[in-house]
N, C-alpha and C positions, 0 to 999 in steps of 0.2 A: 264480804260486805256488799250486799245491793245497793246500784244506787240508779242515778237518771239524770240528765241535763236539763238544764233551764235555759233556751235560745231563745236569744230576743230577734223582732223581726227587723233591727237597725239599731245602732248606737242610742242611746240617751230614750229609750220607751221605757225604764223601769224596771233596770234586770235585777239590780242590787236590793230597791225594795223590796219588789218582788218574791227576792231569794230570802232576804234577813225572818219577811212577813214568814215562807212557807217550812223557815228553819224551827221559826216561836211555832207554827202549827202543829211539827212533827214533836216537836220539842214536850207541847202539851196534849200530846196526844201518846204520851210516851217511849217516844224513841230517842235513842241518844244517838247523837246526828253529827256526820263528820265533814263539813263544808270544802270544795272544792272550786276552785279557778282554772277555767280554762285561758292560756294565754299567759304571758310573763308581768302582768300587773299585782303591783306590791298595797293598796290601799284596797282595794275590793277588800282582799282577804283579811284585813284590821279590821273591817266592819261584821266580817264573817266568823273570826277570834272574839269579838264582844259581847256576842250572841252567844257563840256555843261553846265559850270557856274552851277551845283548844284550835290550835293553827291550822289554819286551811290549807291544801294540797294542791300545789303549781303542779299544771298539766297543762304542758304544750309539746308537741310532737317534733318541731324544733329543735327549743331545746334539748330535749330530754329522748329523740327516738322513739319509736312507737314500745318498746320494751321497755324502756327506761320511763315513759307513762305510768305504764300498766305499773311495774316495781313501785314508784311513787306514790300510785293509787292504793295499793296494797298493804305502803307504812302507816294507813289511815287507821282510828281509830271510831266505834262506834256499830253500830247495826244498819245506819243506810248511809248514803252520800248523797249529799245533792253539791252538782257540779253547775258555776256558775258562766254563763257562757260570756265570750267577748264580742264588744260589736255585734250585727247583723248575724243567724246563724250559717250562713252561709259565705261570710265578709275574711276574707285574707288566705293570701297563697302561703305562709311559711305553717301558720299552725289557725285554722280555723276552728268556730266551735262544733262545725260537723266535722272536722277530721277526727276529733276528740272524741264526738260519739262513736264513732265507723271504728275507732280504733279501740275504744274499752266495749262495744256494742252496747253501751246503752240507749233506752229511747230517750227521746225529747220532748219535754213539756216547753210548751210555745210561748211565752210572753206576748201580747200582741195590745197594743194602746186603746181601748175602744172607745176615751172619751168621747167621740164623734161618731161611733160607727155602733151596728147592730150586725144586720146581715155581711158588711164589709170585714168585721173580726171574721166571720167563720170563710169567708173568700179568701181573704190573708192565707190563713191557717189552712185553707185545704190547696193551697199553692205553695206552700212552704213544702208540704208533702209532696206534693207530685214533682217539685222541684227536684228532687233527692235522685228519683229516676233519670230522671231525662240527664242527669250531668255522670249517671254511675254511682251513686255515693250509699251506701248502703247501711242507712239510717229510718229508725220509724220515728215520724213524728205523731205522738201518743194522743197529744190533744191542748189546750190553753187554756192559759192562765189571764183572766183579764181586768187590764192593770186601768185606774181610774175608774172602773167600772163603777155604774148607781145600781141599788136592789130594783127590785118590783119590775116593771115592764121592760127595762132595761138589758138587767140579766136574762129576764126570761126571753129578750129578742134575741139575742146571743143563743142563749141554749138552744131553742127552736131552729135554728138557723147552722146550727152544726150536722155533718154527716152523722149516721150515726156511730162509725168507724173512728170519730175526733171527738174526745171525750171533755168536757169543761169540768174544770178540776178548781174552780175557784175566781174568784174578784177581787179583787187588790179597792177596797172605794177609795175615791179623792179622802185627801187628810194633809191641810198643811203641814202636820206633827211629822207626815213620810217624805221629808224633803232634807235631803243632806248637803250641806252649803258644801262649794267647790271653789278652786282654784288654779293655777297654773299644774299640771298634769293628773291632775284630776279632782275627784271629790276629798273634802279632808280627813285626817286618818281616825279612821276609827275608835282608837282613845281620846282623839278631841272631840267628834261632833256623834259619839254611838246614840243611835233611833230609842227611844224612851219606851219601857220595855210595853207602859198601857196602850200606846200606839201599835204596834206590831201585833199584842194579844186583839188589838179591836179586827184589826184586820186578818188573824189568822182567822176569828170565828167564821169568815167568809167562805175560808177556802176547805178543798173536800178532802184533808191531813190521812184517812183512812186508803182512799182509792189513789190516793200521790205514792203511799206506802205501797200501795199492789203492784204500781207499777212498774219498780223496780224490780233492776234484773241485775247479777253478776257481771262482772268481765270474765274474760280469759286469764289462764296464769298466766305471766311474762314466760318468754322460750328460756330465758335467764334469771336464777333467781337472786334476790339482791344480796351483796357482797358486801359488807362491813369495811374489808381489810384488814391487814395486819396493821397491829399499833404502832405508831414513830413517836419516842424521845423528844418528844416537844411541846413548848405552853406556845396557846396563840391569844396575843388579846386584842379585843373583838370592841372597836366604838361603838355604844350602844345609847343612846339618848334622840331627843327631836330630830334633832338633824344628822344622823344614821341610822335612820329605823327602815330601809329598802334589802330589806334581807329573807331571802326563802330560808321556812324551816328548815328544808332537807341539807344547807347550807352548815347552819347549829349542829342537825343531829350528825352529819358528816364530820363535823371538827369533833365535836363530844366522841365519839367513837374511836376515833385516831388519835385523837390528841388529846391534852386538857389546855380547854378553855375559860379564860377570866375575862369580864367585862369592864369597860370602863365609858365613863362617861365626859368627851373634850368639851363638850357647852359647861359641866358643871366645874371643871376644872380640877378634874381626878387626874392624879397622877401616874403616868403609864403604868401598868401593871410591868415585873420583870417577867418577861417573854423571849419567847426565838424570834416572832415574828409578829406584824402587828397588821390588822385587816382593819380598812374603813369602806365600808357599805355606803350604800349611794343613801339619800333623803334628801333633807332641808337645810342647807349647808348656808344657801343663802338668807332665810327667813333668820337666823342668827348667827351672824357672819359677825356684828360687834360683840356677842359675847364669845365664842371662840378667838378672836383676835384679843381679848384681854383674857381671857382664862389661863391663857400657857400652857394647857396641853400641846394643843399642835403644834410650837415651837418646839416642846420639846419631844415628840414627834421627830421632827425634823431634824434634831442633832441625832435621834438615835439612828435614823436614816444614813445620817453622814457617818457615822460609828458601825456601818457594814450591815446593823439591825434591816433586813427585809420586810419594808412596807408594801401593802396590795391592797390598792383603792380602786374602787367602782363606780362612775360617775362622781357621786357625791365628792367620792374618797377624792376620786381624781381632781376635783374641784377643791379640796381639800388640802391638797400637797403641793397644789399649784403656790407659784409665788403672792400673789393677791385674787381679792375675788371682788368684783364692780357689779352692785347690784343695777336694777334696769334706773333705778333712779339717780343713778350717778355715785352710789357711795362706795368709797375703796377700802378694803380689809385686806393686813396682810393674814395670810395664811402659814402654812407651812414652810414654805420654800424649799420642797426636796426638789420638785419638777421645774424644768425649765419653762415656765408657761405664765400667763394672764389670763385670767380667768372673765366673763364678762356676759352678765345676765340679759336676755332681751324677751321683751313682752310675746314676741311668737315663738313655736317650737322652733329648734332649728334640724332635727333628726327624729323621727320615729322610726322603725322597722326590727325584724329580724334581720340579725347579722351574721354571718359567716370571716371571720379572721383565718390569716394563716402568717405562723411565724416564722421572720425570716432570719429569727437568732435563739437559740434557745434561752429561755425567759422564765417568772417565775409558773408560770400558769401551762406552759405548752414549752415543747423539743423544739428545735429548726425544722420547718418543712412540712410540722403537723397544722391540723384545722380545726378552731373551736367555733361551735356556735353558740350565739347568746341575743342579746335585745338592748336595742337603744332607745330611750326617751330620754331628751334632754331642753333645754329652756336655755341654754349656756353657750359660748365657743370659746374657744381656747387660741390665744395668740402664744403660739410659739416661738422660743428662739431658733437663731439662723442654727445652730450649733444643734439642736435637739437631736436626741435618738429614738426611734420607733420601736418598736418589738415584731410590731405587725405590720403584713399588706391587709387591705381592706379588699374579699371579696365578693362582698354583699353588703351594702351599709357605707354610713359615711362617715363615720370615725372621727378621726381627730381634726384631718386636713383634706377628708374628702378622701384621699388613698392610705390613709395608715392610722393606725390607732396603736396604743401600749406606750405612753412616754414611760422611758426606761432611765435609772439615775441612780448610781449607786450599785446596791442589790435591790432597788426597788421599783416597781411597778403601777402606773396609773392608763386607765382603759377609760373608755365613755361608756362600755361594753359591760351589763349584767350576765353574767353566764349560771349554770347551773350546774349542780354537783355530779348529776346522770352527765355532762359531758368532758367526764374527767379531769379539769382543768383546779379544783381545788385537790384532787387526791394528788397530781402533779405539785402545789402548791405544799402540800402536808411534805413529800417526799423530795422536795429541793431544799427545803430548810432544814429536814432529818439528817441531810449528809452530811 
């Protein structure tokens, strides 16, 4: 499968319209199109699922190793990819969107803002490129896409104003219809606020869907090809509703393969599936924090906890299995009560980054003395008791208490820590409950 990157030249220029606009282009220009994320963010990719009816592929070099990319790229479905970048393309030491490129060697199409600029779009853009040299990195930037852009003398200042080695591939025009309202960790998901399809078609006609097709190129094969696994003796059931929707595919298809999996839903007040083990993925835990507090799932959640039943929460989760949750407004919800903890929402992040753990007991997720990496964003902190037990040192990241993260309780597990399946820490999770 060809495909190519969309780097933006900074945060918040437009990458996600951008992407949705040149996915309708390809889309109607007939190719069947397999969207990708570079970077560990969970809502991009719900906007990239709405569009092209199938899950977008998490690609971060982080998490997942540069092999374990490539694998992940290669579970795609469709004839091209378009990968959507994080931040700045150039913006973050653990997984950037040019390490992304460098490592599947696709080129990059430039996102670059030009409400205000003519000649300054193609300066941007031919400094994005020369940039690549001078640090090593060994990426072509193909040419841009420009985003706000007006027709007539506008574009054409633009076009004229490019090398002829940076190719304009298209105009994003202003349209307040291409604005997706946001919130605390980001814009909102996808099934709530997806871009209205005659918006996207206005703006694909802009852009050049043929020469975006050309410009795609293959990756490499992985040195290792992917590994399913042997099947394990086990059901997992999987919270799936608003406030646990922070889940990578590869996540799903990993459990589907090993295990069988049954969903259920704690806002609606489903009752737990019979399971060996029970996973809460991170989301919106707070946005409905009173309707989980009267549903009874997670109460009873929580006895199955105390019944030796192995729960594994992910931020959300973790927030989840805590004993209460205090949104930033002051209001208290009990939760689960498996984790020794309070839970307590505030108006600014309190952790972003890639993270690196290592465990100093063997746990549901990792051995004693192994290292998993994964990613933290979180809105939350957690007060723990004097009495808590860790799973993990924190060797990158700030975790729970700033040096540990994995409240451990029971047979069960709560992290602040999203990890990914390429870094073995659920097939560890599939094979501690098998035994």
């Amino acid at each position: 499968m060809k495909g190519f990157v969309l780097g933006g030249v900074s945060s918040g220029v437009g990458k996600t319209v951008a992407m949705l606009s040149i996915m309708q282009a390809l889309e109607d220009a007939g190719h069947e199109v397999q969207p990708a994320k570079a970077g560990p963010d969970f809502i991009d990719p719900s906007h990239h699922e709405a569009i092209a009816g199938r899950p977008s592929r998490t690609l971060d070099s982080w998490l997942e190793g540069e092999d374990g990319l490539r694998r992940n790229y290669r579970r795609g479905e469709g004839d091209i990819c378009v990968v959507e970048g994080v931040m700045g393309l150039y913006d973050g030491d653990g997984s950037s969107t040019a390490m992304v490129a460098e490592a599947l060697g696709l080129p990059v199409v430039l996102v670059v803002d030009a409400k205000a600029g003519m000649e300054s779009v193609a300066a941007t853009a031919l400094g994005f490129r020369e940039y690549a040299e001078t640090i090593g990195r060994n990426i072509e930037v193909a040419g841009v896409v420009a985003q706000r852009a007006h027709g007539g003398r506008h574009e054409q200042g633009i076009r004229d104003a490019l090398p002829d080695d940076l190719e304009f591939f298209g105009r994003i025009p202003p349209n307040d219809d291409l604005e997706i309202p946001d919130r605390h960790l980001g814009l909102e998901m996808g099934a709530e606020a997806a871009l209205p399809r005659d918006a996207l078609r206005a703006a694909a006609e802009s852009l050049a869907a043929d020469r975006l097709a050309a410009v795609a190129s293959e990756p490499p094969a992985p040195e290792t090809p992917p590994e399913s696994g042997e099947s394990v003796d086990a059901t997992i059931a999987v919270a799936s509703d608003a406030a646990f929707c922070f889940r990578y595919p590869a996540t799903i298809e990993r459990f589907r393969e090993r295990a069988e999996l049954v969903a259920f839903s704690p806002v609606a007040g489903d009752a737990v599936p019979d399971a060996d083990a029970v996973y809460l993925p991170g989301g919106y835990p707070e946005l409905h924090a009173d309707a989980l507090e009267s549903a009874g799932t997670l109460s009873e959640v929580g006895d199955l906890a105390a019944d030796g039943v192995p729960v594994l929460g992910e931020c959300g989760g973790l927030m989840a299995m805590s004993q209460s949750l205090t949104t930033a407004e002051g209001e208290r919800s009990e939760m689960a009560g498996i984790l020794p903890a309070d839970v307590t929402m505030h108006d600014r992040y309190q952790a972003l980054d890639h993270v690196e753990l290592e465990a100093t007991e063997e746990t549901l997720t990792a051995a004693a003395g192994e290292t998993i990496r994964g990613h933290e964003f979180h809105y939350s902190s957690a007060d723990v008791d004097g009495d808590a037990r860790f799973a993990f040192e924190t060797v990158r990241g700030d975790g729970i208490d700033g040096d540990h993260d994995g409240l451990t309780e029971y047979e069960s597990l709560g992290t602040y820590v999203h990890v990914h399946p390429e870094s073995g820490a659920f097939d560890r999770f599939l094979e501690s409950i098998a035994n």
